[in-house]
C-alpha positions in Angstrom: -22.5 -15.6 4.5 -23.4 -12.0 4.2 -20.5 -9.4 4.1 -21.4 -8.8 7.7 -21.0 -12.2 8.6 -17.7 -12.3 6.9 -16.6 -9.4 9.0 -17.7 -10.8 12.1 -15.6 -14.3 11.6 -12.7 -11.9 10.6 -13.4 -10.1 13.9 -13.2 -13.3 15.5 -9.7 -14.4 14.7 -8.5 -11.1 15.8 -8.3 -9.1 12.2 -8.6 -5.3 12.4 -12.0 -3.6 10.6 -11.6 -0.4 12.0 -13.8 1.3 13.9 -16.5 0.8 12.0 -16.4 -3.5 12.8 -19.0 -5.1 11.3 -21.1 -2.6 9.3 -21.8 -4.5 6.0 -19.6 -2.5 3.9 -16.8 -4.6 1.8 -14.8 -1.5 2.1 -10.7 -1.8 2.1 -10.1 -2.6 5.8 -12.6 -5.5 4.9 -10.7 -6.3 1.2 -7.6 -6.0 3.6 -8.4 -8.7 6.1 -9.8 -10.8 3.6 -6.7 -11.1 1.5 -4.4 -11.6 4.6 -6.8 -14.2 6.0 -6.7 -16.1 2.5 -2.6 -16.0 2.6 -2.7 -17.5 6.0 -5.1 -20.1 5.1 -3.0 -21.2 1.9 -6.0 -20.0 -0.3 -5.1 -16.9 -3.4 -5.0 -14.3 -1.9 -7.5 -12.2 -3.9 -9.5 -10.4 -1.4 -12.6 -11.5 -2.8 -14.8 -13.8 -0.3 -15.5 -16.7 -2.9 -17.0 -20.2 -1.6 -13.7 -21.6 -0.6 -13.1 -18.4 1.5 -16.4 -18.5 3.4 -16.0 -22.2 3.6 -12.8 -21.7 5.5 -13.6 -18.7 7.2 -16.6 -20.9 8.9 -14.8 -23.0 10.9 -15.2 -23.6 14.6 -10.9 -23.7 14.8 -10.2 -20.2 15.7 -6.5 -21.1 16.6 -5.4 -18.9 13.5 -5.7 -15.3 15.3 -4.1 -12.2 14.0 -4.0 -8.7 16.3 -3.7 -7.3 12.5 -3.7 -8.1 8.8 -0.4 -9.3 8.3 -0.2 -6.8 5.1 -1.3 -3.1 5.9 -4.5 -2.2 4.1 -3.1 0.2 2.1 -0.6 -2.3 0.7 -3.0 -4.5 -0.3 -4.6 -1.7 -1.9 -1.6 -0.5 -3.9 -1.1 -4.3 -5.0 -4.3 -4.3 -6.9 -2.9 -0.9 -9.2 0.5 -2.8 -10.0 0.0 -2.6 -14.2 -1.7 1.1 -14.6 0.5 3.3 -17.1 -0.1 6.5 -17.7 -2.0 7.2 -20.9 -0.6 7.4 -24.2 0.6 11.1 -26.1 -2.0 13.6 -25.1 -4.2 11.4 -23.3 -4.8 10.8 -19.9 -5.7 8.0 -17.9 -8.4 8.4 -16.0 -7.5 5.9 -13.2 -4.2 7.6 -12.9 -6.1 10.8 -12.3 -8.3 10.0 -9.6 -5.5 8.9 -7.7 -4.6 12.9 -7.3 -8.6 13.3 -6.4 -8.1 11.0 -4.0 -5.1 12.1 -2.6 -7.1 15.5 -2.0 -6.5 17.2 -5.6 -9.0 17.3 -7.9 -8.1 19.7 -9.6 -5.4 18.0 -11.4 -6.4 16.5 -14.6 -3.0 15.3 -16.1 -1.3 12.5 -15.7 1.8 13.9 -16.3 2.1 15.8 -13.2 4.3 13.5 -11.0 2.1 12.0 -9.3 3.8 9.0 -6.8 3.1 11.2 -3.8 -0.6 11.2 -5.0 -0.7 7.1 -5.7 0.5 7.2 -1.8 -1.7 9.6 -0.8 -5.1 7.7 -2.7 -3.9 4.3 -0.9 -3.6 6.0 2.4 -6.8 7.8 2.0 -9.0 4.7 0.5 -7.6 2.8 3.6 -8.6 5.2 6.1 -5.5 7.0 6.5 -4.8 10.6 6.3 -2.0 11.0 3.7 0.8 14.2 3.9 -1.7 16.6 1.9 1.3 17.7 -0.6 1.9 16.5 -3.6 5.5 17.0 -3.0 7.7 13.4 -1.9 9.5 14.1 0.2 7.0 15.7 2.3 6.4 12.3 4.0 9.3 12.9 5.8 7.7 14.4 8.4 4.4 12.6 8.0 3.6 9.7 10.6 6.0 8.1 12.7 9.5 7.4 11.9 10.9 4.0 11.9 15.0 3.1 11.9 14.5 0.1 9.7 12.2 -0.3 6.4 9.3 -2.6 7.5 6.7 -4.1 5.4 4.3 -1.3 3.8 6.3 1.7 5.8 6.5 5.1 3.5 9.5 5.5 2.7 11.6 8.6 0.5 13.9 8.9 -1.5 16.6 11.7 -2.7 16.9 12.1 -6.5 19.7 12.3 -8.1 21.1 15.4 -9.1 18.4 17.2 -7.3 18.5 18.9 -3.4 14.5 19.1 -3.4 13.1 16.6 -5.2 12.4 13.1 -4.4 10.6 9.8 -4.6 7.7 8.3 -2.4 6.6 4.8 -2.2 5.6 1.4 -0.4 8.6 -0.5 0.7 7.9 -4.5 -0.2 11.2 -5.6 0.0 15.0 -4.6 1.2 18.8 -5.7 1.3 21.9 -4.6 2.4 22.2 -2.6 -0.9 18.8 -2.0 -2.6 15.0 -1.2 -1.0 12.1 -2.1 -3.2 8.8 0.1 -3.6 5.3 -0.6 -4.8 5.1 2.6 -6.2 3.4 4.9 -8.7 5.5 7.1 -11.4 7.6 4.4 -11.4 8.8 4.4 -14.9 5.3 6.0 -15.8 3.4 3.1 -14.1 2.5 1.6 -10.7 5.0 -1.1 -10.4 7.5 -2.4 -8.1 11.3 -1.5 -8.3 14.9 -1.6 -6.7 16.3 1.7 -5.6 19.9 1.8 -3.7 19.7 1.9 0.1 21.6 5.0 0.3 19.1 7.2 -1.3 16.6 7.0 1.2 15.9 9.7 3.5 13.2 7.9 6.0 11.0 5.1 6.4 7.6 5.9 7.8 4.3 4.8 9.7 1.1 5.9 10.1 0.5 7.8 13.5 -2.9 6.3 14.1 -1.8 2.8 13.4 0.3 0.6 16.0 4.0 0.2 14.9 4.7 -2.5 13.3 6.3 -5.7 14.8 9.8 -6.3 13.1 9.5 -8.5 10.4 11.7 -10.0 7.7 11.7 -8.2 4.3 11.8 -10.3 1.3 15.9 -9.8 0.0 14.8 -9.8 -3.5 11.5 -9.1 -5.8 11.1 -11.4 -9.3 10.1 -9.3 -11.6 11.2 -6.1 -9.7 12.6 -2.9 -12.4 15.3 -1.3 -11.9 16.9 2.2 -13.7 13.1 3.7 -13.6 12.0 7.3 -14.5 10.8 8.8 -11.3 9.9 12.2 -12.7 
């Protein structure tokens, strides 16, 4: 199977390419669907269309149907940068970098500028999504639509502590009654995941062009989540 027979059997059990459908192009709406077809079909979930994939993606039983991805494309996205650090001493990493490009700046070269509203903003964009355009967290509190609950891959912000302004922005993965987890970058100078406490949180977000999400049941803890991590 070509990738635009790929995308057409994706099509077929109901998951979301955009508006572009079936156009050929592995891009992350394709990656996306891909990686949330192999989860449902017990395969790794790698979003990478190997023989076992196609084998299973070319059967006549289309009684697996999905109106959506189960994980938002710009999770899945985000999932794939868990591990980056920011570069050593003086030097920058350059992956870390073109997240701000990305995000729509250019013209910052340093890794040491926060940057978790910039990992946000470069998984939004590279899914399709237009981020907040500010490089500033908690500006995501008026971006999208607001949500009451956190809900697999909403936005969500954060206050800092000891600061009125300043914030935290990331992917929420996971919540309890006392702790939210975020796939997130800056987080202790990487892109990881980590618990934050639930009282900190100033909104939970969705994209505006994207239909709300059904409610679903977060995961109540993360193995291998951080906690205690540098957001500045």
């Amino acid at each position: 199977m070509d990738v635009a027979a790929i995308q057409r059997a994706l099509l077929a059990r109901g998951y979301d390419l955009g508006p572009a459908g079936a156009d050929g192009d592995a891009g992350p709406k394709t990656i996306a669907a891909v990686t949330a077809f192999q989860r449902s079909a017990g395969l790794v979930p790698d979003g990478i269309a190997g023989p076992l994939t196609i084998k299973a993606l070319g059967s006549v039983d289309l009684t697996e149907r999905r109106v959506e991805p189960e994980q938002p494309a710009w999770l899945a996205l985000a999932a794939h940068e868990i591990g980056t650090h920011e570069g050593i001493g003086k030097a920058n990493n350059p992956t870390v970098v073109r997240y701000f490009a990305d995000a729509g700046f250019s013209g910052v070269k340093d890794d040491a500028t926060a940057w978790c509203a910039a990992f946000v903003g470069a998984m939004l964009q590279r899914a399709g999504h237009k981020p907040s355009g500010s490089l500033a967290a908690r500006s995501y509190e008026g971006w999208g639509v607001g949500l009451k609950e956190p809900t697999l891959g909403c936005i969500a912000t954060k206050k800092r502590a000891g600061s009125s302004w300043q914030g935290h922005v990331g992917i929420v993965v996971g919540a309890n009654a006392s702790t939210i987890y975020l796939l997130g970058g800056n987080q202790g100078d990487a892109v990881s995941i980590a618990g934050f406490k639930r009282g900190e949180f100033t909104s939970f977000r969705w994209p505006a062009d994207v239909p709300l999400p059904a409610a679903t049941k977060l995961p109540t803890t993360i193995a291998g989540a951080k906690s205690g991590v540098s957001e500045a």
